[in-house]
C-alpha positions in Angstrom: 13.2 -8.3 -82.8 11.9 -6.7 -79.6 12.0 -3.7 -78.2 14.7 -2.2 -76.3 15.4 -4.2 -72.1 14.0 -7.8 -73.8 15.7 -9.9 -71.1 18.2 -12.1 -73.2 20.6 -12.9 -70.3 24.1 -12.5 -71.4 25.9 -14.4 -68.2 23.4 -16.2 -65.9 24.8 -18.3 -63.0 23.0 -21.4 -62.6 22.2 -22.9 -59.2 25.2 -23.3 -56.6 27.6 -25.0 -58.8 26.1 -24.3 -62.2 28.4 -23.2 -65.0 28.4 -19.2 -66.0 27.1 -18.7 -69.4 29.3 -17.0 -72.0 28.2 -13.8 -73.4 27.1 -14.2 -76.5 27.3 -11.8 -79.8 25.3 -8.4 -78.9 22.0 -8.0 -81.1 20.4 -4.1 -81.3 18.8 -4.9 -78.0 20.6 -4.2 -74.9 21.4 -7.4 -72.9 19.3 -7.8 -69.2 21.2 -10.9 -67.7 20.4 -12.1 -64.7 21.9 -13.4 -61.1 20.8 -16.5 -59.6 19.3 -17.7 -56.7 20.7 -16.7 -53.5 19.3 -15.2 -50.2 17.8 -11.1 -49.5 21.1 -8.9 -49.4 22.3 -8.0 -46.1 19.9 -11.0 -44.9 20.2 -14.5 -43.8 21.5 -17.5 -46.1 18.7 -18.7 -47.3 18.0 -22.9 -47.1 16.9 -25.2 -49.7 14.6 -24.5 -52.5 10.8 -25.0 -51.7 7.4 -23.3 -51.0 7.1 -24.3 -47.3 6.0 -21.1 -45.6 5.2 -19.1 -48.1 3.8 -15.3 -47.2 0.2 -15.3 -48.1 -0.1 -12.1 -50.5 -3.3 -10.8 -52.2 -2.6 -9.4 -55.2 -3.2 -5.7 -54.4 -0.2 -6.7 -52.2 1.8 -8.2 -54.9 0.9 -5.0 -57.2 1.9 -2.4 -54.6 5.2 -3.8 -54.4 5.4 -4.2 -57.7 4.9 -0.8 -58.1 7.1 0.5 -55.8 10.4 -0.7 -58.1 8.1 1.1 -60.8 7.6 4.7 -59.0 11.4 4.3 -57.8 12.8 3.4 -61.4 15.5 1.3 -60.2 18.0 0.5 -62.2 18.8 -2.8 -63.9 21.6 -4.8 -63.2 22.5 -8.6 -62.2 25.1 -7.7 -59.3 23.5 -5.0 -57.6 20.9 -5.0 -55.0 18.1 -2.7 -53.9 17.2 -1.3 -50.6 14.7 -4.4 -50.0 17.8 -6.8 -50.6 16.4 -8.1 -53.3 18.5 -8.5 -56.9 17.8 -5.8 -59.5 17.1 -8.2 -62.6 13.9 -9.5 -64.0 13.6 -12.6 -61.4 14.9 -10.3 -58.7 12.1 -8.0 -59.3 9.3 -11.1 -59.0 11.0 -12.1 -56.3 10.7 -8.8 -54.4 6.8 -8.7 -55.6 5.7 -11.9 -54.7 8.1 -11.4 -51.2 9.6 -14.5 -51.8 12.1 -15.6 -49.2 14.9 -15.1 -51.3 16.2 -14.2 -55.0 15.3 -16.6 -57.3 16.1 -17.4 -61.0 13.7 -17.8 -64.3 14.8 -21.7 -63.6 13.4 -21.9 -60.3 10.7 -19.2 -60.2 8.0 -21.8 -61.8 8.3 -23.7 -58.5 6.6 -21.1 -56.1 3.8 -20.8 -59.0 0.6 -22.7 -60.4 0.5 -23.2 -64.1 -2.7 -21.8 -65.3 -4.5 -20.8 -69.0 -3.2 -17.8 -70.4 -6.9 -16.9 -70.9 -7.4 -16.9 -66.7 -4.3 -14.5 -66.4 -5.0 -11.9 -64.0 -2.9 -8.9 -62.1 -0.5 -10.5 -59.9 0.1 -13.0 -62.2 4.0 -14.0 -64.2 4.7 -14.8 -67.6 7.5 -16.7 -67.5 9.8 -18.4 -70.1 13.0 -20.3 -69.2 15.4 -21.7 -72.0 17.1 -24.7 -69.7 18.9 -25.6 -73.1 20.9 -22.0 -72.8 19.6 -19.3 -70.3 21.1 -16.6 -72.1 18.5 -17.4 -75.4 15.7 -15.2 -74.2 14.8 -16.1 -70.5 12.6 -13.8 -69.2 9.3 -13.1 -66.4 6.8 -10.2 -66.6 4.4 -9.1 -64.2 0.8 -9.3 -65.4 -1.0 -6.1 -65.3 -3.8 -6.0 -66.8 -5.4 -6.5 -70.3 -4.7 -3.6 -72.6 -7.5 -4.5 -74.6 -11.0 -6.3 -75.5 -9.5 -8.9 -77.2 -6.4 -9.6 -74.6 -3.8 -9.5 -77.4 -1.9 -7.4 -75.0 -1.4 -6.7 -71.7 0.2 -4.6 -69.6 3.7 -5.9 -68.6 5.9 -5.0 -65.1 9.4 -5.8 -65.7 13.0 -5.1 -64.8 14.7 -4.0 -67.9 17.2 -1.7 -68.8 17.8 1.1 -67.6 15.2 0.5 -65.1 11.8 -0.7 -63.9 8.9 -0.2 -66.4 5.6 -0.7 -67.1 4.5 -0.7 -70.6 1.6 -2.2 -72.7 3.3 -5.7 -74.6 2.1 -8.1 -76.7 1.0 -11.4 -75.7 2.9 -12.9 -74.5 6.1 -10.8 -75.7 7.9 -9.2 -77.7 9.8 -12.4 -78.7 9.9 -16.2 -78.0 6.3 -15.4 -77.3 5.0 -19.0 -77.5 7.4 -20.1 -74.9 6.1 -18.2 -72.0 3.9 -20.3 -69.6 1.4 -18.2 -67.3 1.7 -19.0 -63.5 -0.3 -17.7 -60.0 1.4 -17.4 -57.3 0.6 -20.8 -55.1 -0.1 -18.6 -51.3 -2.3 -16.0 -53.0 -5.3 -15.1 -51.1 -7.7 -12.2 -52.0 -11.4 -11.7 -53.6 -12.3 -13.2 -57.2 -15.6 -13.0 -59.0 -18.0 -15.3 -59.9 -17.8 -15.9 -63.9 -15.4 -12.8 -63.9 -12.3 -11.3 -63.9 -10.4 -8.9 -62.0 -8.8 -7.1 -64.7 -7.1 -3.3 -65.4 -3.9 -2.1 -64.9 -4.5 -1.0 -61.3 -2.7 -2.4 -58.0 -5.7 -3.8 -56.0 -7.5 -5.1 -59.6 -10.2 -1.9 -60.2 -11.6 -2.5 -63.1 -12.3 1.2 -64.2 -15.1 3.5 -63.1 -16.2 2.5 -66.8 -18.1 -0.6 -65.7 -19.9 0.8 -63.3 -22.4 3.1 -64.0 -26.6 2.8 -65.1 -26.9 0.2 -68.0 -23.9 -1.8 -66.9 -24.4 -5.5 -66.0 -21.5 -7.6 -65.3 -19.4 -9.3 -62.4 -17.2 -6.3 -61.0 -20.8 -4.8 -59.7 -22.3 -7.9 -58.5 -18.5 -8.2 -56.7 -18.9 -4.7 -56.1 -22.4 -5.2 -53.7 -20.8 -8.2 -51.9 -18.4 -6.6 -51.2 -19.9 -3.3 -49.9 -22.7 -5.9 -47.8 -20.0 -7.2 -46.4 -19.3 -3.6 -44.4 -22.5 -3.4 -43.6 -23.8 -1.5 -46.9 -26.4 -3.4 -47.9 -27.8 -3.0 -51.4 -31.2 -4.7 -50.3 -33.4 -7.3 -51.8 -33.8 -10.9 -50.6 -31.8 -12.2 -53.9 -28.4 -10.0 -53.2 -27.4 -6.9 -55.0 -27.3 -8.8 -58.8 -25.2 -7.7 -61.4 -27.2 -4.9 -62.9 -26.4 -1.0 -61.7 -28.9 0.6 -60.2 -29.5 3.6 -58.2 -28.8 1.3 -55.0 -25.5 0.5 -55.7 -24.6 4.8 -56.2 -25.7 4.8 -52.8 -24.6 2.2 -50.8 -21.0 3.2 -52.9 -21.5 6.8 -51.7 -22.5 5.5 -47.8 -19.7 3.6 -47.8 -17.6 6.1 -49.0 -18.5 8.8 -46.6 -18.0 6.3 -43.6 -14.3 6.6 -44.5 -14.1 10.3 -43.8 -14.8 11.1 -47.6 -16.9 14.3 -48.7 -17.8 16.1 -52.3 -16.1 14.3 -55.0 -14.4 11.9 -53.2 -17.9 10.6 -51.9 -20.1 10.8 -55.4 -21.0 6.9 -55.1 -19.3 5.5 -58.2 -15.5 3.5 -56.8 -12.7 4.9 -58.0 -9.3 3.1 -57.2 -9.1 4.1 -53.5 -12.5 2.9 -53.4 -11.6 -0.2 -54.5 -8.8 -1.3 -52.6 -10.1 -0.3 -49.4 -13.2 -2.7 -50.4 -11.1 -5.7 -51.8 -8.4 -5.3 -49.1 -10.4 -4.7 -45.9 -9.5 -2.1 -44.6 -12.6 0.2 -44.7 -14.2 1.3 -41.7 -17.4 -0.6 -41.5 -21.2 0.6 -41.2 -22.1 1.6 -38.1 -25.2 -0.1 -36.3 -27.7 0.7 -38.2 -30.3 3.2 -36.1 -33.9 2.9 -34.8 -36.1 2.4 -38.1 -37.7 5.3 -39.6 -34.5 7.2 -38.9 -32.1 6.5 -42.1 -32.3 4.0 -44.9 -30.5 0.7 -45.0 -26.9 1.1 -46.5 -26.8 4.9 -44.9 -25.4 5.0 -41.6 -23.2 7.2 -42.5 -25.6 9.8 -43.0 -27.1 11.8 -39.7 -30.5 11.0 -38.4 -33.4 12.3 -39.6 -34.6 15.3 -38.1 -31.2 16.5 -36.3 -29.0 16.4 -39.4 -29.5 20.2 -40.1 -29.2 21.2 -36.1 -33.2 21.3 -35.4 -33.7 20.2 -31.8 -35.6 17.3 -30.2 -39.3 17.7 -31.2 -41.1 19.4 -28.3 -42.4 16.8 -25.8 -41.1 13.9 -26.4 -39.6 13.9 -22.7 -36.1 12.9 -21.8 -36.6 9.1 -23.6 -36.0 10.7 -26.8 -34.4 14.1 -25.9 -31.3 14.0 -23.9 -30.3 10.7 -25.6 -30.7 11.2 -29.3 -29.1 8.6 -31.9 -27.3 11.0 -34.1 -24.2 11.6 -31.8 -23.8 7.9 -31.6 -21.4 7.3 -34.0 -20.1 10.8 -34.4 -16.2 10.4 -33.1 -16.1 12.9 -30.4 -19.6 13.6 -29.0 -18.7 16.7 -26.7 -21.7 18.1 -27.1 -24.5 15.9 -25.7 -22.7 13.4 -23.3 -21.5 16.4 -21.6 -24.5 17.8 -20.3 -26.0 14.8 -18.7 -27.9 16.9 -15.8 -31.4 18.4 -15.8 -33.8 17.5 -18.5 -35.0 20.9 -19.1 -31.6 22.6 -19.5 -30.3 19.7 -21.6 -32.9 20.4 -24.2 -31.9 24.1 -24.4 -28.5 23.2 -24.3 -28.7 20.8 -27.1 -30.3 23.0 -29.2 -26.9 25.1 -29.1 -24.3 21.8 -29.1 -26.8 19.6 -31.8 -25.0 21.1 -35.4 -21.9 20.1 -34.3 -22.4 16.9 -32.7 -24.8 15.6 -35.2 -23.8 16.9 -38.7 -21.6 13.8 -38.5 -17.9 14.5 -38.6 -17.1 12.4 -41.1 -18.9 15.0 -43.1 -17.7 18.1 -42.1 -13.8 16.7 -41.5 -13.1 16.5 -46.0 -13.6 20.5 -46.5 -11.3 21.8 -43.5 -8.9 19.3 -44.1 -8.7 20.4 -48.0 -8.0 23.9 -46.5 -5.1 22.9 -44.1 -3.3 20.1 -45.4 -0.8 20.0 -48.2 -1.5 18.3 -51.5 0.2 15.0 -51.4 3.6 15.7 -53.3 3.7 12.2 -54.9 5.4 8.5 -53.9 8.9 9.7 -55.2 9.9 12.0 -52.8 9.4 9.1 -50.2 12.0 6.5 -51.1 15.7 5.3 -50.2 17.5 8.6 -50.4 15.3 11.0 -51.1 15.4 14.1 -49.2 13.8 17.7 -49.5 10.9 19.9 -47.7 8.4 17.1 -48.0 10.5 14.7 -46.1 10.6 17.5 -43.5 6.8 17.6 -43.7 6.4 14.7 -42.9 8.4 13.7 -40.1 7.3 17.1 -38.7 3.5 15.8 -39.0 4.3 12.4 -38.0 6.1 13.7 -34.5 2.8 15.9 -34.0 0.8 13.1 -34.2 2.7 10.9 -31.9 4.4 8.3 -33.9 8.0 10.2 -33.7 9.4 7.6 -31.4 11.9 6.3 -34.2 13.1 9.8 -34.4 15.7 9.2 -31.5 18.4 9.8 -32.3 17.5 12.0 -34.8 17.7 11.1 -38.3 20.0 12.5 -40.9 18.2 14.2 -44.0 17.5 11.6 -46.4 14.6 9.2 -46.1 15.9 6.4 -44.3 14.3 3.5 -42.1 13.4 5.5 -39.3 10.8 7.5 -42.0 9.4 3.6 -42.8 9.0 2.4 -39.4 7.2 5.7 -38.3 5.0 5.9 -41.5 3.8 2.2 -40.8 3.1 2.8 -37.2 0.3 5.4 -38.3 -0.7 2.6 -40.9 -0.9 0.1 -38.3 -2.7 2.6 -36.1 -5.5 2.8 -38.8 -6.2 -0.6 -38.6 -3.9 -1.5 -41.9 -2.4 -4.4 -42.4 -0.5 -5.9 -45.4 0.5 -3.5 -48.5 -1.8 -1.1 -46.3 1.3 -0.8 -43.9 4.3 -0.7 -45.8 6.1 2.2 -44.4 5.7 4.2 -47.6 3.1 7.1 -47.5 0.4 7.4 -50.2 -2.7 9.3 -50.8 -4.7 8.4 -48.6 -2.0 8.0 -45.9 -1.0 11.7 -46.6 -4.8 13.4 -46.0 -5.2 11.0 -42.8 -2.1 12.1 -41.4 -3.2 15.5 -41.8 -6.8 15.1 -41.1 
């Protein structure tokens, strides 16, 4: 037998006209049944059956959603619906994470899929098994995860479930009926995949741990990994690409890429980490900038400030205006008050930018980490932002949010639970940072927390 929330509907409704299926004799295992198709709650009626204009999704953006029911813990049931109109049941919830037009069924879930090899599973992924002979025997869809171990005899399974959404490791390809379930990709998936590799780990935007990358690992995550970081602008070097061997390169580039997004200390120590990651895969990193005259920094390091101003030390006596008044370490950093503003006299500007060089050329980016650490509040964690929630940190926020502009949902003003207003405001400072996708979802994370306080 499996373990407790093993979807074995007890009364699924077929498609429009299908007969109800009786309940049949409880077993130790509480029953999941599930609803059938129908359109979003609260939203339009949906048309006929069919892929036609399918939302292209990467699978960091089918994970975050996924997620989301996870972090929330919503609870199971056939006839209720969640916030995001979709059905709270096992095909409800694959539904909702593949944002499929409407709520569909374990009997026509396959149809917005492509059957692939259990062996090419990867996060984003569904296990699905349908019994058309009787729906109630066992029907059932997971979200795949992740492998949970070397040998992928288990995985690590998203699924509705009673009492609510879970994430737990699972054999493959479950607890029961296991031979039955057929693995299928989502047919408008875009995203990044690697060459002889997978994208594996139980992590939203596919990070494969900080375990494989490091000195003395060679695989496909860090040949992916220097691709990807070339692709911003961080070039690893050599005329044959990065390779797939770890090197003191790749630390670098990581940790030039890393401070480019604002990052300092640990959060910039040139191994990825998740955040890493899914700014990489997802694209939306903030990019190398030009790279500077040669002799000044090395390649993949334009993040760092030019040689021979990055500690405050003025122009070099006699080079003359060429080299003084303009220098190329304020290029980049965000707001250069010091040197544009004293565009008069050669001789005072030299004097003068001795005074304004340490703050306009120690690069920002650099300095921003530490006093933003000091000031803003630790990010309380995705629970307190959800349908209903309330509390001080709702009140942070919105406060925050208003100081930084992006208040003009606010009116009338909202009541004290997290509502739609919060979403709409919280994506408009997403959207503002250049996110798109699971990046702008309306729902403040991490990274969204220390930006909006930065």
């Amino acid at each position: 037998m499996g373990p407790a929330g093993a979807d074995r509907p007890a009364a699924v409704r077929l498609r429009a006209g299908g007969p109800a299926v009786s309940r049949r004799t409880p077993g130790p295992d509480p029953e999941t049944p599930q609803g059938g198709q129908g359109p979003l709650h609260g939203g339009p009626v949906a048309g006929p059956a069919g892929t036609a204009g399918l939302r292209t999704m990467a699978r960091a953006d089918i994970m975050n959603r996924a997620k989301r029911w996870v972090n929330a813990k919503v609870p199971y049931s056939m006839s209720r619906y969640w916030a995001d109109g979709y059905r709270q049941d096992c095909s409800g919830y694959v539904s909702m994470a593949w944002h499929l037009p409407g709520n569909e069924w374990t009997g026509s879930l396959a149809e917005f899929g492509t059957r692939i090899e259990r062996k090419d599973l990867k996060p984003g992924d569904i296990l699905l098994f349908h019994n058309p002979d009787d729906p109630s025997q066992g029907s059932h869809v997971t979200i795949f995860g992740g492998w949970a171990d070397g040998t992928h005899t288990k995985y690590v399974a998203y699924e509705q479930a009673k009492p609510h959404t879970r994430r737990q490791t699972t054999p493959m390809a479950y607890w029961n009926n296991s031979s039955q379930y057929q693995a299928y990709r989502y047919k408008a998936l875009k995203g990044v995949d690697t060459a002889g590799g997978q994208l594996g780990g139980d992590e939203g935007n596919g990070f494969p741990g900080a375990g494989v990358f490091g000195p003395g690992e060679d695989n496909a995550y860090v040949a992916l990994l220097g691709r990807l970081l070339a692709g911003y602008g961080f070039d690893i070097g050599g005329t044959a690409g990065p390779g797939s061997r770890w090197g003191e390169a790749h630390r670098q580039a990581t940790q030039a890429f890393q401070r480019a997004q604002g990052w300092a200390g640990a959060e910039a120590d040139g191994v990825p980490g998740p955040d890493t990651w899914s700014l990489l895969v997802n694209g939306t990193g903030r990019k190398a900038a030009p790279a500077p005259p040669a002799g000044t920094a090395p390649s993949g390091h334009t993040a760092a400030p030019p040689a021979g101003t990055a500690h405050g030390a003025a122009p070099p006596a006699g080079t003359g205006p060429a080299a003084g008044p303009v220098p190329t370490g304020p290029r980049k950093a965000a707001p250069p008050a010091g040197v544009p503003a004293r565009p008069g006299t050669a001789p005072p500007a030299t004097a003068a930018a001795r005074k304004a060089a340490p703050p306009a050329t120690t690069a920002p980016r650099k300095a921003a980490p530490p006093a933003v650490a000091a000031t803003a509040p630790a990010f309380p964690g995705h629970g307190h932002f959800r349908p209903g929630s309330s509390g001080g940190h709702v009140d942070t926020l919105r406060r925050q949010l208003v100081k930084r502009g992006f208040g003009r949902h606010y009116s009338p003003r909202p009541g004290p639970r997290w509502g739609d207003a919060d979403r709409r405001s919280v994506e408009a400072f997403q959207r503002a940072q250049g996110w798109r996708g699971a990046g702008a979802d309306g729902y403040p994370g991490p990274e969204t927390w220390r930006r909006l306080f930065s």
